[in-house]
Structures are given as structure tokens and as C-alpha cells.
Predicted model as a PDB file, atoms N, CA, C, CB and O in Angstrom, pLDDT in the B-factor column:
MODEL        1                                                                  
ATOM      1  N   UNK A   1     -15.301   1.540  -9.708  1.00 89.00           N  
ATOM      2  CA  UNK A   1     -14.983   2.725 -10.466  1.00 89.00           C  
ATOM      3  C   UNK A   1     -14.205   3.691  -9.568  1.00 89.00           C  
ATOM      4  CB  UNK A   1     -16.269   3.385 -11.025  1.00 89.00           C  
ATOM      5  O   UNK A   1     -14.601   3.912  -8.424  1.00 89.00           O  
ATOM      6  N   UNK A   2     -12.871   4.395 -10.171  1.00 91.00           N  
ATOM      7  CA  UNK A   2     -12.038   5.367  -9.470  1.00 91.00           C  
ATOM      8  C   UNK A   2     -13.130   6.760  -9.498  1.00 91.00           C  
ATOM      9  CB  UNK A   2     -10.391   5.599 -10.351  1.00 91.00           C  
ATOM     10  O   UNK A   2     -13.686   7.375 -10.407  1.00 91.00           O  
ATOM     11  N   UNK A   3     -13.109   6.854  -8.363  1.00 94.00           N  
ATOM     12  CA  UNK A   3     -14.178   8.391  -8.352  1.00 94.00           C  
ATOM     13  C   UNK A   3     -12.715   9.960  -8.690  1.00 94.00           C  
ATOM     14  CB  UNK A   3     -15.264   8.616  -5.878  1.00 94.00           C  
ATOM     15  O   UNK A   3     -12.658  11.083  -9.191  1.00 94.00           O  
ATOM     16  N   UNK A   4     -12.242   9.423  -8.318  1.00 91.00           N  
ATOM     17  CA  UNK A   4     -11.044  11.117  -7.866  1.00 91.00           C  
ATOM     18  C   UNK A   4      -9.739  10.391  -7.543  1.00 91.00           C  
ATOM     19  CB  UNK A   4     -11.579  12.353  -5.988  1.00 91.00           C  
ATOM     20  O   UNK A   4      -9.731   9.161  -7.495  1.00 91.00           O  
ATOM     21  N   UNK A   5      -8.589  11.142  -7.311  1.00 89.00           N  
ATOM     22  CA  UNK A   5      -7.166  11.024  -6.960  1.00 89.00           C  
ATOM     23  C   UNK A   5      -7.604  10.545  -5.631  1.00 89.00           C  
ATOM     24  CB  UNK A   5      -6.127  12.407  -7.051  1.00 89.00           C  
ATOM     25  O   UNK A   5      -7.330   9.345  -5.613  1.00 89.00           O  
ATOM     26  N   UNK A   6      -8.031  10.814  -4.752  1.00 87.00           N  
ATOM     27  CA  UNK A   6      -8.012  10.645  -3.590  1.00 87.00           C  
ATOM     28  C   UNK A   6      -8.468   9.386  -3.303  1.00 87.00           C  
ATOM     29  CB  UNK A   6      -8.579  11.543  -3.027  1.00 87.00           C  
ATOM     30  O   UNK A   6      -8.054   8.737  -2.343  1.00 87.00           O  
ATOM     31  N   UNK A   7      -9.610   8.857  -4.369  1.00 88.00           N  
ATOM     32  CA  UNK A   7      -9.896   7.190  -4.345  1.00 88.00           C  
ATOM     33  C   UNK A   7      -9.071   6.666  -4.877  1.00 88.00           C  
ATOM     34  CB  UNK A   7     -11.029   6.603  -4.932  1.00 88.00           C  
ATOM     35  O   UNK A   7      -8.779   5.601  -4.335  1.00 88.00           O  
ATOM     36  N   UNK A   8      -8.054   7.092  -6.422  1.00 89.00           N  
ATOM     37  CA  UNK A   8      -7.512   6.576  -6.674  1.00 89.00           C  
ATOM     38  C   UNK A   8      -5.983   6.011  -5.439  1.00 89.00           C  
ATOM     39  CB  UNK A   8      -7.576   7.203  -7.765  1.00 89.00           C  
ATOM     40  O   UNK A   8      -5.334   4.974  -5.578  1.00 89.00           O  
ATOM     41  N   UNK A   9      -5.844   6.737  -4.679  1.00 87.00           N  
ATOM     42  CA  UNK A   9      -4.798   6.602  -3.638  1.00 87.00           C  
ATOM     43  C   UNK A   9      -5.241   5.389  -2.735  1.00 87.00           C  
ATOM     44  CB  UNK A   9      -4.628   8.001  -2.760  1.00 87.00           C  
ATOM     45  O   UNK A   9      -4.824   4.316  -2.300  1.00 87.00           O  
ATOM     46  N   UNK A  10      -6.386   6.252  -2.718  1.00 86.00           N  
ATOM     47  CA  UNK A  10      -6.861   4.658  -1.400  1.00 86.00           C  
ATOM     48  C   UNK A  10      -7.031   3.448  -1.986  1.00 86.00           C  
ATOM     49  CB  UNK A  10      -8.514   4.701  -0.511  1.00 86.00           C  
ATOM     50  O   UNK A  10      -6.582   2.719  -1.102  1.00 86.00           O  
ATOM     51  N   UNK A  11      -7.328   2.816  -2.759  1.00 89.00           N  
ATOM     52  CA  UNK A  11      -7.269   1.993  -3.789  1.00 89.00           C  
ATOM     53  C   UNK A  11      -6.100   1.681  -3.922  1.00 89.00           C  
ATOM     54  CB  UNK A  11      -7.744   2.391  -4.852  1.00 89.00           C  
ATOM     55  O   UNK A  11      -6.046   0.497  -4.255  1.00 89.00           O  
ATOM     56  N   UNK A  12      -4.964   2.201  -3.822  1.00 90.00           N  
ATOM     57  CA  UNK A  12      -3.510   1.877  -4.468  1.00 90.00           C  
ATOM     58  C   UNK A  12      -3.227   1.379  -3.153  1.00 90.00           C  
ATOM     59  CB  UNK A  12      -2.401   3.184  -5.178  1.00 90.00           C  
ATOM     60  O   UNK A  12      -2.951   0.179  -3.119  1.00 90.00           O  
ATOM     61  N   UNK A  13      -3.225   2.145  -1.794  1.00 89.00           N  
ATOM     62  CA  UNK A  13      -2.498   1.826  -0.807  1.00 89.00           C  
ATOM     63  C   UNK A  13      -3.601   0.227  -0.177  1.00 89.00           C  
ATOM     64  CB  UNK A  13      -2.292   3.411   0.296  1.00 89.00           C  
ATOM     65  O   UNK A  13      -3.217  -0.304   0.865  1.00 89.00           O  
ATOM     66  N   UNK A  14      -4.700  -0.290  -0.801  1.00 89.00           N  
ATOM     67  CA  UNK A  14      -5.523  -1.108  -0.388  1.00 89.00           C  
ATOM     68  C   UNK A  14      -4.580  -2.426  -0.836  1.00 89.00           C  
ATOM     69  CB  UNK A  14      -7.031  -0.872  -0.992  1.00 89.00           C  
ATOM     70  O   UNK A  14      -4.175  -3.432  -0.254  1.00 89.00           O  
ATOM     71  N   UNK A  15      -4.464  -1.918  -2.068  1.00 92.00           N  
ATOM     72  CA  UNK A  15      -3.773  -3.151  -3.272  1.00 92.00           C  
ATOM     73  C   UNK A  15      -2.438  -3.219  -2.478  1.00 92.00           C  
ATOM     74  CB  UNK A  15      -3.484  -2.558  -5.317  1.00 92.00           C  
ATOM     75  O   UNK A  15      -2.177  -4.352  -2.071  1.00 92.00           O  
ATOM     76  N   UNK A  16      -1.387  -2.084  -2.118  1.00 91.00           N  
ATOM     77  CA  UNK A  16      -0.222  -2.393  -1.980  1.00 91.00           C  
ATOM     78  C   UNK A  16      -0.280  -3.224  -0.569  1.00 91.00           C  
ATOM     79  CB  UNK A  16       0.658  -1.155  -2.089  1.00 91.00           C  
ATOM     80  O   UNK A  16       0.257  -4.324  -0.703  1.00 91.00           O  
ATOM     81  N   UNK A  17      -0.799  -2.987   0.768  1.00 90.00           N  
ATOM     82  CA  UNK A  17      -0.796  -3.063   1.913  1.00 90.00           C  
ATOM     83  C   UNK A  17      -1.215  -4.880   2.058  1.00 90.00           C  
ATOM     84  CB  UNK A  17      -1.773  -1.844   2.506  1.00 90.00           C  
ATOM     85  O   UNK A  17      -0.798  -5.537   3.012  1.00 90.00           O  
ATOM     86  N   UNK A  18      -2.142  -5.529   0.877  1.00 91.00           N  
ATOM     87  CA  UNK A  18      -3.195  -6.290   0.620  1.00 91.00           C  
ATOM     88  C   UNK A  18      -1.811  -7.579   1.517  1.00 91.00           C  
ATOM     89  CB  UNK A  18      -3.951  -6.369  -1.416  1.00 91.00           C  
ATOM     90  O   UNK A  18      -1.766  -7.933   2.695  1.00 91.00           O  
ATOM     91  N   UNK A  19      -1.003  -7.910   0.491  1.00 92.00           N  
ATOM     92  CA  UNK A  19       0.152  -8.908   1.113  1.00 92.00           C  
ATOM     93  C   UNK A  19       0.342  -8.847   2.286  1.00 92.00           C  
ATOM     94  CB  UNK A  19       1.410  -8.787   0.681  1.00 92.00           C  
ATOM     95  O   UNK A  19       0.341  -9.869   2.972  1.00 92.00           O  
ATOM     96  N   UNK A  20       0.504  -7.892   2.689  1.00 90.00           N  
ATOM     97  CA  UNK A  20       0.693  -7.923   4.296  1.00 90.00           C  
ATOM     98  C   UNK A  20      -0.363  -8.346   5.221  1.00 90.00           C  
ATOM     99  CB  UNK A  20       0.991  -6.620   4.775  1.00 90.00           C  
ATOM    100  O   UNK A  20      -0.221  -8.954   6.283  1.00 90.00           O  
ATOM    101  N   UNK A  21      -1.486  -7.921   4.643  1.00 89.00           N  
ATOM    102  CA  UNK A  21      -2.341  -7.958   5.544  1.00 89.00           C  
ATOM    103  C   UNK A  21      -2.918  -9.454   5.941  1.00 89.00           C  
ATOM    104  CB  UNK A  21      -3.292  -7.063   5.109  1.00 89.00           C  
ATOM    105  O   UNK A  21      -3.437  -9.882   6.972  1.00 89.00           O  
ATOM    106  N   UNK A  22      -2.577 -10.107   4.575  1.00 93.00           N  
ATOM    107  CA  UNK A  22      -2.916 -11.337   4.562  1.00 93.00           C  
ATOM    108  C   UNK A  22      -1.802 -12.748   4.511  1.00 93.00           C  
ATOM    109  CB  UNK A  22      -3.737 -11.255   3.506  1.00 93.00           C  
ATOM    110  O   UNK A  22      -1.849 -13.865   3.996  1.00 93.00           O  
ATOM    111  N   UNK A  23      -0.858 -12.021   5.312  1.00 93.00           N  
ATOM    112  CA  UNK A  23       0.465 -12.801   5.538  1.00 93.00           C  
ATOM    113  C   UNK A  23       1.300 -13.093   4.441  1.00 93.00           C  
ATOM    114  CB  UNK A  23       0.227 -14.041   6.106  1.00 93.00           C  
ATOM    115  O   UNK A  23       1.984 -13.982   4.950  1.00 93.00           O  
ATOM    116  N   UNK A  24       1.763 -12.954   3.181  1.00 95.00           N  
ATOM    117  CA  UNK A  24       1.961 -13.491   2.321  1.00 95.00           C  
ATOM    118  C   UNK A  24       3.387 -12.320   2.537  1.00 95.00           C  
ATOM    119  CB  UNK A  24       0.784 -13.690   1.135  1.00 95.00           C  
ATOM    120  O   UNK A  24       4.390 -12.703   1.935  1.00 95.00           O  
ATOM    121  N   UNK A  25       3.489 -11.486   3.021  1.00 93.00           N  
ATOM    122  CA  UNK A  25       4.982 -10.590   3.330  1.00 93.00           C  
ATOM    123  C   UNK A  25       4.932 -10.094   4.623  1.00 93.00           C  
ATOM    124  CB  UNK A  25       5.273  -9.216   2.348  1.00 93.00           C  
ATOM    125  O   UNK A  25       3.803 -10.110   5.112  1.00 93.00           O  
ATOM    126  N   UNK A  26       5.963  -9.586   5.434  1.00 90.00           N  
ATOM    127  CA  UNK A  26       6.536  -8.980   6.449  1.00 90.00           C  
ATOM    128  C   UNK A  26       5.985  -7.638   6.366  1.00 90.00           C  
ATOM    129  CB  UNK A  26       7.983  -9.062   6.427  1.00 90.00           C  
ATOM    130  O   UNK A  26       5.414  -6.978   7.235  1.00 90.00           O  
ATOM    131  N   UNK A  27       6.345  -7.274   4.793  1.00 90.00           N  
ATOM    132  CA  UNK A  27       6.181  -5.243   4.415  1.00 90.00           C  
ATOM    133  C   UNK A  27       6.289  -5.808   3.088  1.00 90.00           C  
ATOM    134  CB  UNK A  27       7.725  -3.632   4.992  1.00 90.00           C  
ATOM    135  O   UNK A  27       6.884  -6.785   2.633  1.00 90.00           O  
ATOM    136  N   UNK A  28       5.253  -4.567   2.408  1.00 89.00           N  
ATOM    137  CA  UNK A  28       4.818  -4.587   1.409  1.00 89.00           C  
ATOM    138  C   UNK A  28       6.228  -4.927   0.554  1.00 89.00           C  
ATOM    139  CB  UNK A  28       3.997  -3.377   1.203  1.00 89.00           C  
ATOM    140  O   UNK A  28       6.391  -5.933  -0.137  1.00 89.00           O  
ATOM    141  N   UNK A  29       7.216  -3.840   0.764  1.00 90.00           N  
ATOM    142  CA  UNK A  29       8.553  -4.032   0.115  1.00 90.00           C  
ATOM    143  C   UNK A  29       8.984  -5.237  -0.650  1.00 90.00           C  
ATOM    144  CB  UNK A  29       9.450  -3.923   1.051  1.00 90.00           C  
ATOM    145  O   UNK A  29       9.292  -5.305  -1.840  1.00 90.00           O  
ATOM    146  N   UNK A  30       8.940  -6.429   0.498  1.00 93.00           N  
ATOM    147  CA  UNK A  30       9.070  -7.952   0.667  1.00 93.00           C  
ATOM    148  C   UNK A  30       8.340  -8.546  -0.734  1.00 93.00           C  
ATOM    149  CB  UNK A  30       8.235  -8.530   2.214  1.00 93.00           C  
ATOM    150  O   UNK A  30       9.005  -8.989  -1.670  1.00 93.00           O  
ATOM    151  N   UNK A  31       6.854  -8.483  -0.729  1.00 94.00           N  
ATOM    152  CA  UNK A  31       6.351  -8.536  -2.220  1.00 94.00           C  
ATOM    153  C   UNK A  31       6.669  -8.178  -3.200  1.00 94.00           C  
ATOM    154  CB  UNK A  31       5.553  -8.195  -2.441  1.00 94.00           C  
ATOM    155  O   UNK A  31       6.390  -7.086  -3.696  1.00 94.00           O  
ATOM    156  N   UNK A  32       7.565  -9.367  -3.848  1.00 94.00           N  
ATOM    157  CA  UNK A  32       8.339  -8.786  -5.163  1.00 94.00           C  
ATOM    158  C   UNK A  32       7.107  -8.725  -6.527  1.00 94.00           C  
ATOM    159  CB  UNK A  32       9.859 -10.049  -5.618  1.00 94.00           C  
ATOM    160  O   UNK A  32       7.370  -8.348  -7.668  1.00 94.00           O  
ATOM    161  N   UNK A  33       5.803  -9.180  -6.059  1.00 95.00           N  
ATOM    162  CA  UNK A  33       4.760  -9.225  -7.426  1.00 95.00           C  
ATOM    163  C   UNK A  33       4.163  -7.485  -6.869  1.00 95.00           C  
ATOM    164  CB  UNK A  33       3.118 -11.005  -7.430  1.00 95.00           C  
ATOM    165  O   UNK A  33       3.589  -6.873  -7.770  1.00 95.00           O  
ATOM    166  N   UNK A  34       4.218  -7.126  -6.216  1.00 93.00           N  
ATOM    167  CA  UNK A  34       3.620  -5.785  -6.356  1.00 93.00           C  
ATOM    168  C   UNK A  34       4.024  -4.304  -6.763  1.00 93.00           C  
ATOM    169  CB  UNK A  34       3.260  -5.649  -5.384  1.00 93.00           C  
ATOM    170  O   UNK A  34       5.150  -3.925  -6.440  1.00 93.00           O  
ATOM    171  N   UNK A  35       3.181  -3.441  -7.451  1.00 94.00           N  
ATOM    172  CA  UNK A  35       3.285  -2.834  -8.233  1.00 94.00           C  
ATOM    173  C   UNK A  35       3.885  -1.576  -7.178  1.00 94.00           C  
ATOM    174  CB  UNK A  35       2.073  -2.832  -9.112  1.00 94.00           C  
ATOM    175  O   UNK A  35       4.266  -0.457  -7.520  1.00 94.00           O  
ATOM    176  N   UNK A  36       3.843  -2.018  -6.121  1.00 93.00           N  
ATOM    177  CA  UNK A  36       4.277  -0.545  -5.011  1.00 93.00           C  
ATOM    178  C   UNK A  36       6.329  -0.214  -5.307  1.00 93.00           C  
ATOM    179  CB  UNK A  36       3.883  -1.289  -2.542  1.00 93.00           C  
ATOM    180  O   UNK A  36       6.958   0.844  -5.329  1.00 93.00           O  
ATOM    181  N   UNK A  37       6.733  -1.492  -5.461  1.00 94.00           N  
ATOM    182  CA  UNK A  37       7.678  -0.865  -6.349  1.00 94.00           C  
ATOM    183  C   UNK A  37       8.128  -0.245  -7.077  1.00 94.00           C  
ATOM    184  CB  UNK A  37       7.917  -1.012  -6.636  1.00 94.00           C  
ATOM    185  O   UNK A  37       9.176   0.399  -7.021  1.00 94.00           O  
ATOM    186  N   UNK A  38       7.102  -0.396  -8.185  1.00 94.00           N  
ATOM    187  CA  UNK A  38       6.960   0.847  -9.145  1.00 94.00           C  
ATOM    188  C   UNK A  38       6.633   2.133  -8.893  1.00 94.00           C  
ATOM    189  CB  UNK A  38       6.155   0.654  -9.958  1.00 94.00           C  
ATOM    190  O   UNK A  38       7.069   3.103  -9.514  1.00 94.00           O  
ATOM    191  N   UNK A  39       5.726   2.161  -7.818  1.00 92.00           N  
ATOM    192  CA  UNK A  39       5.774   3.146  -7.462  1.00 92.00           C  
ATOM    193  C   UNK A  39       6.564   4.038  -6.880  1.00 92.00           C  
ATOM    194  CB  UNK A  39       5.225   3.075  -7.146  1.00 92.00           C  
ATOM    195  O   UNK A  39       6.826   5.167  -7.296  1.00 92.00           O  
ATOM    196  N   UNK A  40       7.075   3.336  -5.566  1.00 92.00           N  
ATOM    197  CA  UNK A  40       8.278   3.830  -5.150  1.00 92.00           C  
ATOM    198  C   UNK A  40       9.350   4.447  -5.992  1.00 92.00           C  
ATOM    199  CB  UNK A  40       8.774   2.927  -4.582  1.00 92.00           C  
ATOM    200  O   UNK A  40       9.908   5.530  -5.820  1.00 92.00           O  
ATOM    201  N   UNK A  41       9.552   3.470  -7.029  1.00 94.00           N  
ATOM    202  CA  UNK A  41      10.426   4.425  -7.852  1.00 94.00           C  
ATOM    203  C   UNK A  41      10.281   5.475  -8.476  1.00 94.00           C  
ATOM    204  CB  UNK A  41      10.845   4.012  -8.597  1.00 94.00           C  
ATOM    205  O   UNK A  41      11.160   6.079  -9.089  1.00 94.00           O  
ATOM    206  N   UNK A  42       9.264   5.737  -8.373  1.00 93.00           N  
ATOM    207  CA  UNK A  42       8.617   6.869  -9.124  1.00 93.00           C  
ATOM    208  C   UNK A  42       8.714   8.314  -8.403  1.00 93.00           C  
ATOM    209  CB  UNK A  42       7.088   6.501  -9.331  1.00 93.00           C  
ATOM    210  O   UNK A  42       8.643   9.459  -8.848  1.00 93.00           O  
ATOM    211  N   UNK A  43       8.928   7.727  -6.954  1.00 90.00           N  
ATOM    212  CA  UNK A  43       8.981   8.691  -6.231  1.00 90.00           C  
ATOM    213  C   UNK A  43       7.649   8.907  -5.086  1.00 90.00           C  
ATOM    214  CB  UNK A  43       9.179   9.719  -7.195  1.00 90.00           C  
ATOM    215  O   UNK A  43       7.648   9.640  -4.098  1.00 90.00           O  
ATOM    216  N   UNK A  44       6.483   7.960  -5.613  1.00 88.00           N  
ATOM    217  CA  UNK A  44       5.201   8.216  -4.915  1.00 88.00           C  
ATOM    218  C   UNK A  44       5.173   7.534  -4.000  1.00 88.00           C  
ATOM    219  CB  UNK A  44       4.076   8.058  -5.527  1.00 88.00           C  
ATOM    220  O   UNK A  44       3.973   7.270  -4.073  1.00 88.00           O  
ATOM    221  N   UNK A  45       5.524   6.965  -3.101  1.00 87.00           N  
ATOM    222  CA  UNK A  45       5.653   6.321  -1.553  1.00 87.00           C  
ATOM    223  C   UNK A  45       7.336   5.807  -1.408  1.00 87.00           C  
ATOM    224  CB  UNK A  45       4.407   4.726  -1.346  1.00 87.00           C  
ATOM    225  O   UNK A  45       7.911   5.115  -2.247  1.00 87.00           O  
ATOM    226  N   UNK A  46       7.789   6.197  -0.460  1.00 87.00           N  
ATOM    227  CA  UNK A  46       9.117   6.150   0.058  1.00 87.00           C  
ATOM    228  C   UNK A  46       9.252   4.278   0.690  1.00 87.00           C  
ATOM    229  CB  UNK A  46       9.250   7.583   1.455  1.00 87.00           C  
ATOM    230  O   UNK A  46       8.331   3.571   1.099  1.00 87.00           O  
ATOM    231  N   UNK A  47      10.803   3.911   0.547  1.00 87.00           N  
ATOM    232  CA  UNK A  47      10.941   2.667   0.617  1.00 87.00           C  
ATOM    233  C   UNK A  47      10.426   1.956   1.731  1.00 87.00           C  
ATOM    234  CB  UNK A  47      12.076   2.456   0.486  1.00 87.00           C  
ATOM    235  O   UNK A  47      10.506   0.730   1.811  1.00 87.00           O  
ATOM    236  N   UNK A  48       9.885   2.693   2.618  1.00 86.00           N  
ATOM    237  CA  UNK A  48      10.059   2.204   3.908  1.00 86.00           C  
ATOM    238  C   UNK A  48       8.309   2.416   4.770  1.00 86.00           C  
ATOM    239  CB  UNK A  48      11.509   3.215   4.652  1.00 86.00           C  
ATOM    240  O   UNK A  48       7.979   2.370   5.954  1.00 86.00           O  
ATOM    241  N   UNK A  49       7.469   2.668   3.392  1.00 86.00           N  
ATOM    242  CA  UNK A  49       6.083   3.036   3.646  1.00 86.00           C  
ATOM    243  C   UNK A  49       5.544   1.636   4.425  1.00 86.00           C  
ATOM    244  CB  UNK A  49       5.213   3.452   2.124  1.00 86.00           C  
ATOM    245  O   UNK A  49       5.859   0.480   4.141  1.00 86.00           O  
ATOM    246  N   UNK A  50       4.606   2.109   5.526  1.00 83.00           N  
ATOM    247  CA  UNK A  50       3.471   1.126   6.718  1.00 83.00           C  
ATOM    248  C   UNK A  50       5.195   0.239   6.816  1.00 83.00           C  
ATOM    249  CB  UNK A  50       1.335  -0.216   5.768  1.00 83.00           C  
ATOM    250  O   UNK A  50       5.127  -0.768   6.112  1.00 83.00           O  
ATOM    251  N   UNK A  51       5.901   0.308   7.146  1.00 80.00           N  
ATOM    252  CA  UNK A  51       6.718  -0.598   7.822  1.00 80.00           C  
ATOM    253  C   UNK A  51       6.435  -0.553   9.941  1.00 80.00           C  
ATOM    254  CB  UNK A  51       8.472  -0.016   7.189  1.00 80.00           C  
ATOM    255  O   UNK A  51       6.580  -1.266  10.934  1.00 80.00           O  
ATOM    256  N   UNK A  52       5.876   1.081   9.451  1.00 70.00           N  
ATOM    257  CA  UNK A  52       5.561   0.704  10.776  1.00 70.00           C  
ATOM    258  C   UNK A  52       3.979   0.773  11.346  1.00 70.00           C  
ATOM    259  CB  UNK A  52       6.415   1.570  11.580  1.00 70.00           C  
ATOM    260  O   UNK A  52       3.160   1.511  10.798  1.00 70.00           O  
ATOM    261  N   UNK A  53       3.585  -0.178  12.646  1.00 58.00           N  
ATOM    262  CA  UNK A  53       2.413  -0.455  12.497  1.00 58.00           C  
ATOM    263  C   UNK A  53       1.379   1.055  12.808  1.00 58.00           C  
ATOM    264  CB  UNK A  53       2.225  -1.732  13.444  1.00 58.00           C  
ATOM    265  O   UNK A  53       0.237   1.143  12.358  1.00 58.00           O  
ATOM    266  N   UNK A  54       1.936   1.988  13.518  1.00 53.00           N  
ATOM    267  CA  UNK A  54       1.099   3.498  13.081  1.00 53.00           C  
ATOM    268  C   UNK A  54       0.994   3.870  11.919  1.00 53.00           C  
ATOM    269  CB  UNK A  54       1.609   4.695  13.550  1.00 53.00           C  
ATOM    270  O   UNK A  54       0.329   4.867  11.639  1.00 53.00           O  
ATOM    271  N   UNK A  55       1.653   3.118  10.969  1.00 57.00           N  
ATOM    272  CA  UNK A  55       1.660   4.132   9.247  1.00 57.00           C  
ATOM    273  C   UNK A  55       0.455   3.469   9.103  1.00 57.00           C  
ATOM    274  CB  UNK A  55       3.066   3.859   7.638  1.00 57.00           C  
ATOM    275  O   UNK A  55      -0.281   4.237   8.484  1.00 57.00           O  
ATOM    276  N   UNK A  56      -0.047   2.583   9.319  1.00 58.00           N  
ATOM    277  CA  UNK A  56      -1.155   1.961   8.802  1.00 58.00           C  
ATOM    278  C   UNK A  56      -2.600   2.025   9.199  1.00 58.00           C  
ATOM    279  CB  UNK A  56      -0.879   0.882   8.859  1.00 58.00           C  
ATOM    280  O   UNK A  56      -3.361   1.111   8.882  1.00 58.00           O  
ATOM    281  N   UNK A  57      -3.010   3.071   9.884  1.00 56.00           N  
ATOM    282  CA  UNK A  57      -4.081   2.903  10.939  1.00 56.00           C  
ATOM    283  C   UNK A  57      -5.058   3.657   9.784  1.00 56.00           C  
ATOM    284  CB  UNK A  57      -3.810   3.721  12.728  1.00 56.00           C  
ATOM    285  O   UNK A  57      -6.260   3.388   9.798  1.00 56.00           O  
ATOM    286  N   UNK A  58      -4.560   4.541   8.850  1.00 56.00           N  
ATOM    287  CA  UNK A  58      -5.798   4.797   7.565  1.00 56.00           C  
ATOM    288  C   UNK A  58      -5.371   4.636   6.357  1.00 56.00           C  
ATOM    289  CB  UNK A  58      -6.433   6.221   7.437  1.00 56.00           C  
ATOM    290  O   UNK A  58      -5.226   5.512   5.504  1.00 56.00           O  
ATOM    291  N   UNK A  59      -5.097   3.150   6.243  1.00 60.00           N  
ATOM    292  CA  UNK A  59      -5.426   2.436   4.722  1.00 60.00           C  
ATOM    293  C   UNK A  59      -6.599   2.366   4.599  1.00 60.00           C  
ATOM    294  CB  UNK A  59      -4.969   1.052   4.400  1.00 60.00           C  
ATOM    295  O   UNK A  59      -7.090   2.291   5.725  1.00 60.00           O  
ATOM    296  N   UNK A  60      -7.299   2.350   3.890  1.00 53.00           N  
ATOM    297  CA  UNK A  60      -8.446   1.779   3.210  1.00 53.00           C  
ATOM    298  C   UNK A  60      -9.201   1.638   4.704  1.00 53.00           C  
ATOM    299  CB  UNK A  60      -8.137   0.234   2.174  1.00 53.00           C  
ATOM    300  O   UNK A  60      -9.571   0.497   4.980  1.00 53.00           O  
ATOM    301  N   UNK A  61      -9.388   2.386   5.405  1.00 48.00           N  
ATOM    302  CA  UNK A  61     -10.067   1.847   6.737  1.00 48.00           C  
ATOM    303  C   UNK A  61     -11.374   1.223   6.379  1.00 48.00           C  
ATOM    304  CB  UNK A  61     -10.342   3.035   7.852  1.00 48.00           C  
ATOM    305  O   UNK A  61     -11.642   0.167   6.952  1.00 48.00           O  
ATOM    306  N   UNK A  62     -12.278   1.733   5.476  1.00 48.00           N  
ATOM    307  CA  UNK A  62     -13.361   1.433   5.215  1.00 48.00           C  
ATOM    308  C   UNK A  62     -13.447  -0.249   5.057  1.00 48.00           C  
ATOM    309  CB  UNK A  62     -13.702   2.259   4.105  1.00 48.00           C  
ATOM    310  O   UNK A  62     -14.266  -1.079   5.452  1.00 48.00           O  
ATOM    311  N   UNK A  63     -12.272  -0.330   4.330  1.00 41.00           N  
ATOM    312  CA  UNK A  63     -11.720  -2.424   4.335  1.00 41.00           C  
ATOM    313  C   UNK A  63     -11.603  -2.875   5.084  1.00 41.00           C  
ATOM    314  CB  UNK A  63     -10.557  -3.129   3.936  1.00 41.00           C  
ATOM    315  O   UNK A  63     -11.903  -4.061   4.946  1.00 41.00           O  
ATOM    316  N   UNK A  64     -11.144  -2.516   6.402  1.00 38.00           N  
ATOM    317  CA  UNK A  64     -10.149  -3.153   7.463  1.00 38.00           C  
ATOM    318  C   UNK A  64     -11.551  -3.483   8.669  1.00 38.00           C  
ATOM    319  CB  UNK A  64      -8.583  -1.772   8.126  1.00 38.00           C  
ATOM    320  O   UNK A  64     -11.318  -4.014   9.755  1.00 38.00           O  
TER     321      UNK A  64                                                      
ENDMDL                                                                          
END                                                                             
């Protein structure tokens, strides 16, 4: 269950980051099945989001 925006975020960046984490892309970008595209276009994460490995140190830490 989404508690708030703020879970809902972490949750999104869990799902988007998920390919990468588990080899299946380079950067999320690369994953043409994920919905972070959509997002991006939307304006809500820029093209070039966790490309680098400091962007990533609080995804979903609670997962990692």
C-alpha cells in the first residue's frame, strides 16, 4: 500500500532503478519496457537520472 507522495516516489524510483540493478540495462534509460520514460516526459526525472553511480546511493535504500 502507497502511504504518501513520498512512498509513492520511492516506490517509483525502486521500480525504475529495478533493471539496472539486476543487469538487464546499463541505465534505466536503456529499458525500453519501463515506465520511467513516461515519466521523464512528463517532466518528473530528467533523461539522464542514477546514470551516475552517486545518484543512486538513496533509492529505495531500505531494498538495497
Amino acid at each position: 500500500m502507497i502511504k504518501d507522495g513520498l512512498d509513492f516516489a520511492r516506490h517509483a524510483e525502486y521500480i525504475h532503478y529495478n533493471a539496472v540493478k539486476h543487469g538487464l540495462a546499463a541505465l534505466q534509460k536503456d529499458w525500453k519496457f519501463s515506465t520511467f520514460h513516461k515519466f521523464a516526459a512528463q517532466g518528473l526525472y530528467p533523461e539522464n537520472w542514477c546514470s551516475d553511480a552517486t545518484d543512486i546511493q538513496h533509492i529505495g535504500a531500505e531494498w538495497f
